[in-house]
C-alpha positions in Angstrom: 48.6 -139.0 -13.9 47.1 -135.7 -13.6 49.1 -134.2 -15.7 48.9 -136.3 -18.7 45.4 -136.3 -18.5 45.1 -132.2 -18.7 48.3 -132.3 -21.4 45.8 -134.7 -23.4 43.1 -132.3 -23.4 45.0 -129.3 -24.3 46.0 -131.0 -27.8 42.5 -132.4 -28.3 41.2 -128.5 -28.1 43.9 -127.5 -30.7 43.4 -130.4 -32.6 39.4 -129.1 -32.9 40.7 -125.4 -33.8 43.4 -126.1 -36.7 40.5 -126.5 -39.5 39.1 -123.6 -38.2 42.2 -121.7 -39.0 42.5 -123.3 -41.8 39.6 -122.6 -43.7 40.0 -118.8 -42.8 43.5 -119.0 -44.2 42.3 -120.6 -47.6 40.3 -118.0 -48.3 42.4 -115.2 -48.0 40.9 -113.9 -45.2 41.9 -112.2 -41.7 39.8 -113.1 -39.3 38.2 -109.9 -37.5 39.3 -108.6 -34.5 36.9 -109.2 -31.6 35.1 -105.8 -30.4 35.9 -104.5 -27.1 32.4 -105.1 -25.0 30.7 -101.9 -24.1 29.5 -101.3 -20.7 26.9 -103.6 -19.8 28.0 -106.0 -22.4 26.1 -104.9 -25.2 28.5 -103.0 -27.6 26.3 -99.8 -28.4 27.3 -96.3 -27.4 26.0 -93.9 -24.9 24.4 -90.9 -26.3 26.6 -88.3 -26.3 29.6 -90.1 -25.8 32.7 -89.5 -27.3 33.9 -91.6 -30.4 37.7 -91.8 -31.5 38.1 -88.4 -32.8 36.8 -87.4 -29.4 33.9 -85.1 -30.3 30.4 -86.1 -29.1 28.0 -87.9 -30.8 25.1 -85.8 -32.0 27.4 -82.5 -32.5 28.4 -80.2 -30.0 25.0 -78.2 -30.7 22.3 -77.8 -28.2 18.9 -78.0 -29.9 16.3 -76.5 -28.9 13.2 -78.2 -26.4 10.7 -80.0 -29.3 7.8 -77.1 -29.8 9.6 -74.6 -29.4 9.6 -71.7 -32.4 12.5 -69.7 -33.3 10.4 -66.8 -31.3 11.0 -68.8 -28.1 7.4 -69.5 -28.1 5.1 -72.5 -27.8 4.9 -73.2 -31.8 1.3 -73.8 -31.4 0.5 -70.0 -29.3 3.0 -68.2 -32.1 1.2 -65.5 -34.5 4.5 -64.8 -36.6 5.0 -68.7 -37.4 0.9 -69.4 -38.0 0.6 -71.8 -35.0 -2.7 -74.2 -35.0 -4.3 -73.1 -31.9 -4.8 -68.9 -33.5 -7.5 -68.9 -36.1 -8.5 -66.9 -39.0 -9.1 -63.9 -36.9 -5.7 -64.2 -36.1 -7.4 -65.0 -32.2 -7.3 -67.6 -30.3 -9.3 -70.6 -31.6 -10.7 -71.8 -28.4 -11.9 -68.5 -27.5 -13.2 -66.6 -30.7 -16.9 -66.0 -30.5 -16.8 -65.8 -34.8 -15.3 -69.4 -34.7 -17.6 -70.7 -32.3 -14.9 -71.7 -29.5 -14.9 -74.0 -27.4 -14.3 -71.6 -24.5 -17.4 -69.6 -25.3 -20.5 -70.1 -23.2 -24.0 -69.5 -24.5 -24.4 -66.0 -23.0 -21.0 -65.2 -25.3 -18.4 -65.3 -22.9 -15.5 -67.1 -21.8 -16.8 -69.7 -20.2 -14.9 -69.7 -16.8 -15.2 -66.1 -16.3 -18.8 -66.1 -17.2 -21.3 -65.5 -13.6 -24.1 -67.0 -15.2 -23.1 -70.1 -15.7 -21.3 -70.5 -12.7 -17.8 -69.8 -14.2 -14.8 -71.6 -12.4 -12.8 -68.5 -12.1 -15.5 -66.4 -10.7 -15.4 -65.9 -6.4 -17.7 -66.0 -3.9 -17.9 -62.1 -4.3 -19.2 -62.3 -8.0 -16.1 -61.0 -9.4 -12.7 -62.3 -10.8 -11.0 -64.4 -8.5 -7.7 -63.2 -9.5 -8.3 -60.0 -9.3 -10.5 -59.7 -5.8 -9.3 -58.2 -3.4 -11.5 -59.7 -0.3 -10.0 -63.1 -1.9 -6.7 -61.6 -2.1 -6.5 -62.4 -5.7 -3.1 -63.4 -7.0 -3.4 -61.1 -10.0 -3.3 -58.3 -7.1 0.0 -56.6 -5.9 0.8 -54.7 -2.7 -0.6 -51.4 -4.0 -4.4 -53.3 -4.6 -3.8 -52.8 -7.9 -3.8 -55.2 -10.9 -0.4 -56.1 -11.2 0.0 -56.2 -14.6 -1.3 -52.8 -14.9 0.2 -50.8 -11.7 2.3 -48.2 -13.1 4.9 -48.0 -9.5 4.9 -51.9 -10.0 6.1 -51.5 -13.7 3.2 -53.7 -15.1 4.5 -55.8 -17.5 1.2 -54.3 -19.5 2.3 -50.8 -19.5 3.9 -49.4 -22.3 6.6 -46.4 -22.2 4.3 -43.8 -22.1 2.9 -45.3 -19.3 -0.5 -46.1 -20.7 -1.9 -50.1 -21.4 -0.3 -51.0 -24.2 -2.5 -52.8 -25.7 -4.8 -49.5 -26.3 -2.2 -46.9 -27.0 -2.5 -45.2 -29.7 1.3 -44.2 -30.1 2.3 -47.5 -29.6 -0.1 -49.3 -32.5 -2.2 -51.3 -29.6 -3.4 -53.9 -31.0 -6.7 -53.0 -29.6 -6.7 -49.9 -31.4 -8.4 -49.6 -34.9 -7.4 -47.9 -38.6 -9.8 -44.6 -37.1 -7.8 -44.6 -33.9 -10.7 -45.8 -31.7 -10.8 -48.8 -29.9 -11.7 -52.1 -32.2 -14.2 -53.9 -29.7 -16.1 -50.1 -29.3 -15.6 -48.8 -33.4 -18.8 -48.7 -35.1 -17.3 -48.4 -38.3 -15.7 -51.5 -37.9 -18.3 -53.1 -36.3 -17.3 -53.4 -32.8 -17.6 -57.0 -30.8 -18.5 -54.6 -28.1 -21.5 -52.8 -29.5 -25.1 -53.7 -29.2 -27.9 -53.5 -31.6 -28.6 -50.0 -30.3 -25.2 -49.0 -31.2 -24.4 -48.6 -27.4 -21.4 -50.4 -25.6 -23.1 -53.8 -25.0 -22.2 -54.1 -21.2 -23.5 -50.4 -20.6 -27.1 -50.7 -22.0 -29.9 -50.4 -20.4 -32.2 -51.6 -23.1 -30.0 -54.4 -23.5 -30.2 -55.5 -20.0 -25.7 -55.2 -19.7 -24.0 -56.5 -17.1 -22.6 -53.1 -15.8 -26.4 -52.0 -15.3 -27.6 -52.3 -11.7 -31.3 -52.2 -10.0 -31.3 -49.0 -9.9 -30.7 -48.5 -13.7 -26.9 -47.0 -13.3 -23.3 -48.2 -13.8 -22.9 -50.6 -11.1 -19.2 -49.8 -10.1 -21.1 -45.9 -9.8 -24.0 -46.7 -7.9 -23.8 -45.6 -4.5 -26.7 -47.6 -3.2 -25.1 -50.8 -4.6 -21.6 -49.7 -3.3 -19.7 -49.5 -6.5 -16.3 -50.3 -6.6 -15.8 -47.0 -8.2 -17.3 -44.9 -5.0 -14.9 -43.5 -2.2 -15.5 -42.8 1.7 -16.5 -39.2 0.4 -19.3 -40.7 -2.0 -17.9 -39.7 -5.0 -16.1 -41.4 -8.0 -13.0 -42.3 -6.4 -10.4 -41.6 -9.7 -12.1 -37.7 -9.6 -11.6 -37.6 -5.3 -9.0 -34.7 -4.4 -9.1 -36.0 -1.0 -8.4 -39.4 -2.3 -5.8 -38.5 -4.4 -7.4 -39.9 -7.5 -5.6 -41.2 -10.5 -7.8 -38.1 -12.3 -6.6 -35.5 -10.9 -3.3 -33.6 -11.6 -1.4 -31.9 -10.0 -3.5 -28.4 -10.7 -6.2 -29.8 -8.7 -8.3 -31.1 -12.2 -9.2 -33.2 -14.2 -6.1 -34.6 -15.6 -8.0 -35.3 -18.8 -9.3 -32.1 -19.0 -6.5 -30.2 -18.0 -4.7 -27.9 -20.7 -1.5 -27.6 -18.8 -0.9 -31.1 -18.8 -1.7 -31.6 -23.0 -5.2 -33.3 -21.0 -5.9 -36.2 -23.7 -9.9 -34.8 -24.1 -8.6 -31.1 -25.4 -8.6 -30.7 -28.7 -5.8 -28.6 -31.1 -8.7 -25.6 -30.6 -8.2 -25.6 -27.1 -11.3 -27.1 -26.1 -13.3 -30.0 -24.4 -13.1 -32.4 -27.6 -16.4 -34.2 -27.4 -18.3 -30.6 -27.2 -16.0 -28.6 -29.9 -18.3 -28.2 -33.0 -15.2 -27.6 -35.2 -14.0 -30.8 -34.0 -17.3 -32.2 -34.7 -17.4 -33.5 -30.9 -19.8 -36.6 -29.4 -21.7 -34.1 -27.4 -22.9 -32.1 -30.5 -26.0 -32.9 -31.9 -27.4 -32.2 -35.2 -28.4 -28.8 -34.5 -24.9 -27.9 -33.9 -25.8 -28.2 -30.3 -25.0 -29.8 -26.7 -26.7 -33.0 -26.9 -27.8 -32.9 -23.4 -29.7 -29.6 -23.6 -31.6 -29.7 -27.2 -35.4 -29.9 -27.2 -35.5 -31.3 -30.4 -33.1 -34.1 -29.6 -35.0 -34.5 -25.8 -31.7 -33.9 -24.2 -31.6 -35.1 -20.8 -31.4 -32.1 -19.1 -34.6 -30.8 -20.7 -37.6 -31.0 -18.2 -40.7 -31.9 -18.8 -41.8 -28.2 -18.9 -38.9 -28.3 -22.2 -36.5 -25.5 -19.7 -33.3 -26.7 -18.4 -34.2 -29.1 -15.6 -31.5 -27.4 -13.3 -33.2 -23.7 -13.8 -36.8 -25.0 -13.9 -39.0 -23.7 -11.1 -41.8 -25.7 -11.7 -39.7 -28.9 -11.0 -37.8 -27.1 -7.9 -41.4 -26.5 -6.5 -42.2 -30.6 -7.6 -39.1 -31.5 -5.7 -39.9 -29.9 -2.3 -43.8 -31.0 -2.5 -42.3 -34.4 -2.7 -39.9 -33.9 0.3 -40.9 -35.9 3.3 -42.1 -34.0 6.4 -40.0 -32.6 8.4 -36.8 -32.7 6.6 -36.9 -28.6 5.9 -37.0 -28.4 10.2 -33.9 -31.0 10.8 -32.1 -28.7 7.9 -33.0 -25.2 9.5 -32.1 -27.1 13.0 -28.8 -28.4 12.1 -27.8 -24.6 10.0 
């Protein structure tokens, strides 16, 4: 029958079992309680998932993304905890000319914002690309300004007095050196920015700089070459009162120059700094006097004929021999 036949293998099963139990019974043993089956069958736990007490594993504390530093910085690009990728110079490595960096090209530049050798983020024009405006750099904002560096933008590079803050002097720029002079342009200190001839490397002439154009000038202040600096009115566009240049205050000067606004180039005397004597200004020469108009120095606006070239008639006679023909007619026509 059916039955018997499944009766008979019910007692052959417990028959197999009872020295089993037996054995686990002699020895004093309990036998363990199965575990329950996690999901999926294999009895680990989820990260994060509760255990009994019901807190989850790992703590309730959020740590923070690996690299991080305490700063909220890439460890790495952190000063204050000595990341790998600043050097000695406390610069970055890949871009410190004293290191030899990897970033720097053989002219002594950053490598991709370096025109001579083709650098990647230089534009069609010859300039930065972020920053060009006929490319519509990205670095530009709706005022053609740099962004970073537009004061109605709030430029994230501005400090609160409204000057870069990486050369303010009340601020302790880190640009700015122990004699209150920009490091890259100190001579004391041996400025990165200083040529042999103790000149600002990018401004000399003998040095062949990169500011220098054809016509032996500042190229943003050449008017042949179209300098950036130059307005519709051909002059410097920062000094234009019909431009409303960043120069000029609002007494219709210089704003540098301006006593009523505390100008930054007068001095406590009340005077233009670099040609104060007691102030021992740039402009003053040896012989205690303006640079520019010494004989003994060969000031620039010495003539040949050693008079002021402005006040010299000899050169004023010079100049109208060597105007072409006709010129003095077309001026006494259009007056």
């Amino acid at each position: 029958m059916p039955g018997g036949a499944t009766g008979a293998r019910a007692a052959g099963a417990r028959a197999a079992l009872a020295p089993a139990a037996a054995g686990a019974g002699g020895s004093g043993e309990r036998a363990a309680p199965a575990a329950p089956a996690a999901r999926g069958g294999t009895g680990k736990r989820r990260r994060g998932e509760a255990d009994a007490g019901g807190a989850p594993a790992g703590g309730a504390a959020q740590k923070k993304p690996r690299g991080v530093c305490p700063h909220n910085r890439e460890r790495s690009h952190c000063k204050e905890c000595g990341g790998s990728a600043f050097c000695q110079h406390q610069r970055k490595r890949s871009t410190c000319k004293e290191c030899g960096g990897a970033s720097i090209c053989q002219h002594q530049r950053i490598r991709s914002r370096c025109k001579e050798c083709g650098g990647a983020s230089i534009c069609p024009h010859q300039r930065e690309r972020s920053t060009c405006k006929e490319c519509g750099g990205s670095g530009l904002c709706q005022h053609q300004r740099i962004r970073s560096q537009c004061k109605e933008c709030g430029g994230a590079s501005l400090c609160p007095h409204q000057r870069r803050r990486s050369t303010c002097k009340e601020c302790g720029g880190a640009s700015i050196c122990p004699h209150q002079r920009r490091r890259s342009q100190c001579k004391e200190c041996g400025g990165t920015g200083l040529c042999p001839h103790q000149r600002e490397r990018s401004r000399c002439k003998e040095c062949g700089g990169t500011s220098i154009c054809q016509h032996q000038r500042q190229r943003s202040r050449c008017k042949e070459c179209g300098g950036a600096s130059i307005c519709p009115h051909q002059r410097r566009r920062s000094t234009c009162k019909e431009c409303g240049g960043a120069g000029i205050c609002p007494h219709q000067r210089r704003r540098s120059r301006c006593k009523e606004c505390g100008g930054a180039s007068i001095c406590q005397h009340q005077r233009i700094r670099s040609t104060c004597k007691e102030c021992g200004g740039t402009s003053i020469c040896q012989h205690q006097r303006k640079r520019s108009q010494c004989k003994e120095c060969g000031g620039a606006s010495i003539c040949q004929h050693q008079r002021q070239r402005s006040t010299c008639k000899e050169c004023g006679e010079e100049a109208d021999k060597s105007m072409p023909a006709g010129l003095e007619e077309l001026e006494e026509a259009g007056a």
